[in-house]
C-alpha positions, 0 to 999 in steps of 0.5 A: 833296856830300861823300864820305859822302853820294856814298857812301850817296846813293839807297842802300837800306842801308848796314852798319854805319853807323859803318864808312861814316862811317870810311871818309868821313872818308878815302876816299882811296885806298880800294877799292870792289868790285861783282861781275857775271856776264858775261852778255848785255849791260848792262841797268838793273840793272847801271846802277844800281849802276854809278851808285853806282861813278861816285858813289864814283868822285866821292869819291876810291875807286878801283874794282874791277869783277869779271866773275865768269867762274867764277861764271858758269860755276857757273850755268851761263851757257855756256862759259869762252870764250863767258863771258869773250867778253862779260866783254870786251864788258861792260868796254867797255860799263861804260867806255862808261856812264861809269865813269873807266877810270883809276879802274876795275881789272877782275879775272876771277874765273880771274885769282886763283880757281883759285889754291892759296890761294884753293882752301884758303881756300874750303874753309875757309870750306865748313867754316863754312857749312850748306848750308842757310845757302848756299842762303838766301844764294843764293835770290835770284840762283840759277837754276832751280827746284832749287840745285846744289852749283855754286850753293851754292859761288857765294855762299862764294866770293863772300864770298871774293872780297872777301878776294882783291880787298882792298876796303874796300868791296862793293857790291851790290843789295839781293838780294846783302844776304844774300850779303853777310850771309854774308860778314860772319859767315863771314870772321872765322872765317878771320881776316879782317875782316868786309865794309862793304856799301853796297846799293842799291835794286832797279828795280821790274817796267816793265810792273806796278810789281810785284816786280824788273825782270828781263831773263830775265822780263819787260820790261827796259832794256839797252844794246842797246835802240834809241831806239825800243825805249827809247821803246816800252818807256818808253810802256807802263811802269807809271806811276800819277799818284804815287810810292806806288801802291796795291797790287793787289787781291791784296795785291802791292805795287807801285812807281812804276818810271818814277819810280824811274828817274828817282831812281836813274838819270836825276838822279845823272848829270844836272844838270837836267831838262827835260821838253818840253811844248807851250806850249799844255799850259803850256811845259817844266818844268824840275827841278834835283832828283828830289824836285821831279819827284815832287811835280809828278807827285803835284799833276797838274802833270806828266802820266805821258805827258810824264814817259814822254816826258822819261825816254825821251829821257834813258836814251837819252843814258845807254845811246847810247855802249855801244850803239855799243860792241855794235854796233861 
């Protein structure tokens, strides 16, 4: 595969288009970023997009990774000694689910963010940004039901960060998209160059097929989960016969998780799968690719309960070695 299509593969959007492709031509060299909140443990949504820094990983980036120990200060997650606690945690974990520590560069937001430079260029920016355009850029991700200036600045300095960091490349879920909008309108207002961002798609709710999974509601995938949590949880997820499910009859539109899983999490980082089935219901099948296992499960030739059973057995090889890092 080349580095073009590692880099946008299973991607939901990538902008602009022609500044991915410059950067395919030489990736070399190049510098990739994506920003966590250090905040509990890893769960499927940080896998996700850890997925597409292995990608990059593969074709020549190297890889930072903030643990944005302010920013969760911002939104109120807890003291900085309790934050940067699990900062440490989830660095062992994100080396733990594969990414190439030789590779990968983690940076606090405190190592640089208090800086005066940083400070100044902040309130610069500030200067450029409505509140009401802060807020849009920070629905997705705030917490609680009102927006405090805290969460405001949030999204400026995450535009920020991508200036401090000196990345190429930002990456992030499709709910970061208007952060990263953000940051490519703002940034050359302060002479800086406007971001290239590659998002990725969001994992829908396990139990419905409906909105985003989320590990504050509902039920969701981490690395503390145990074979048999994985299992249960995979059971009873949402999983019709087709990869296009019919909306509900209050009109909510609804997504196939576990064959979302399977695209973005289980074929990337496996050469083949093997679902196990009994000779009696027509012996294992075998896929070299998600587009295959999709269209057995349309056509009845793969059951949801062994498609269930097969992806419960592969999360769990992915999530093994960061569990016995939380439990060390």
């Amino acid at each position: 595969m080349d580095a073009y299509d590692l880099i946008t593969r299973n991607a939901s959007e990538v902008v602009t288009e022609d500044e991915v492709r410059a950067l395919a031509e030489d990736p070399d060299g190049k510098r990739a970023y994506v920003g966590y909140e250090p905040s509990g443990v890893l769960h499927i949504g940080h896998m996700l997009t850890a997925n597409k820094l292995i990608d990059l990983q593969e074709a020549g980036f190297e890889i930072v990774v903030l643990l944005a120990d302010v920013h969760a200060y911002l939104n109120g997650k807890g003291t900085f000694e309790e934050i940067r606690q699990t900062a440490d945690r989830m660095k062992e974990q994100f080396i733990a689910y594969g990414l190439d520590e030789s590779q990968t560069e983690f940076v606090l937001g405190s190592d640089y963010q208090m800086d005066d430079d940083y400070v100044l260029d902040l309130h610069a920016l500030e200067l450029q940004t409505t509140l009401s355009r802060a807020e849009r850029a920070m629905a997705e991700i705030k917490s609680g039901e009102s927006v405090t200036v805290a969460q405001a600045v949030y999204p400026i300095m995450q535009a920020l960060d991508i200036v401090y960091l000196d990345v190429d490349l930002a990456i992030g879920g499709m709910e970061q998209r208007k952060v990263h909008m953000l940051a490519r309108d703002t940034l050359p207002s302060i002479d800086e160059d406007a971001p290239t961002c590659v998002h990725t798609p969001l994992i829908a709710d396990l139990s419905t097929g409906i909105g985003k999974m989320s590990s504050s509601s509902g039920v969701s995938l981490s690395m503390e989960d145990s074979p048999e949590d994985i299992e249960e949880k995979v059971n009873d997820a949402f999983c019709p016969p087709t990869a296009n499910p019919e909306p509900t009859d209050e009109g909510e539109e609804r997504e196939n998780p576990v064959l979302q899983i399977f695209e973005y999490h289980i074929f990337p980082r496996f050469e083949r799968v093997v679902v196990e089935r009994p000779d009696e219901y027509g012996g294992n099948l075998e896929y070299d690719d998600y587009e295959s296992l999709e269209a057995d499960l349309e056509s009845g030739e793969l059951h949801p309960l062994d498609a269930k059973g097969a992806l419960a057995g592969y999360l769990d090889e992915l999530i093994a070695p960061g569990r016995e890092k939380i439990n060390a």
